[in-house]
N, C-alpha and C positions, 0 to 999 in steps of 0.2 A: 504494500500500500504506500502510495507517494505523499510525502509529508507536506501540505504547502504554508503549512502554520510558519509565519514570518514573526513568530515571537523575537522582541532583540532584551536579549537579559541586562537589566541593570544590577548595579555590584551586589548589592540583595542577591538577587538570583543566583546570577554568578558564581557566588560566594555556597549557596545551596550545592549548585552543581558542583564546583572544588569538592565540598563538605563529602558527597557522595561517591566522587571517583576516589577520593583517598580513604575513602572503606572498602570499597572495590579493589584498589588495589591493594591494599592492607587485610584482605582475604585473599588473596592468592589464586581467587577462582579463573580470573583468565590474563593474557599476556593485553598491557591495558594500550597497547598499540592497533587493538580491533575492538576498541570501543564505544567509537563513534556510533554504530547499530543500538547500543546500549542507552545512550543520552536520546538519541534519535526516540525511542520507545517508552522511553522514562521520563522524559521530561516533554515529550510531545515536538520537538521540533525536526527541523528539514535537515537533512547531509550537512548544507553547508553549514550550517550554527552548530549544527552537532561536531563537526570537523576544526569549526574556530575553537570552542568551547575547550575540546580537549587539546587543541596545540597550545592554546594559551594554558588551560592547567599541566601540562606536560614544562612548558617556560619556567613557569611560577614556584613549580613544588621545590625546586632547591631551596630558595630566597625564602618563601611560606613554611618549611620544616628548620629552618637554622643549616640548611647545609649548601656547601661551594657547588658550582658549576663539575 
């Protein structure tokens, strides 16, 4: 099913999202580089936000947990 929900998160949201992939990956249930299906269905938006969402929390997690690049 094609997502055309043009939700844009602001940091609120954002921040939900973060909140959520770092329990995801912090279960260890999948490799969080095929994710984006997972934001996509969980949070109701399209590829591309689903795709921004997690590069941007993939940038962020060092800086956001206290750790170096």
């Amino acid at each position: 099913m094609k997502k055309e929900h043009e939700w844009k998160p602001d940091a609120a949201d954002q921040q939900k999202v973060f909140l959520y992939l770092d329990g995801l990956r912090e279960s260890g249930k999948m490799n969080m580089f095929g994710a984006t299906p997972v934001i996509e269905d969980v949070f109701g938006v399209n590829k591309s936000i689903a795709r921004e969402l997690l590069a941007k929390w993939m940038a962020t997690y060092g800086e956001r947990h206290g750790k170096e690049n």
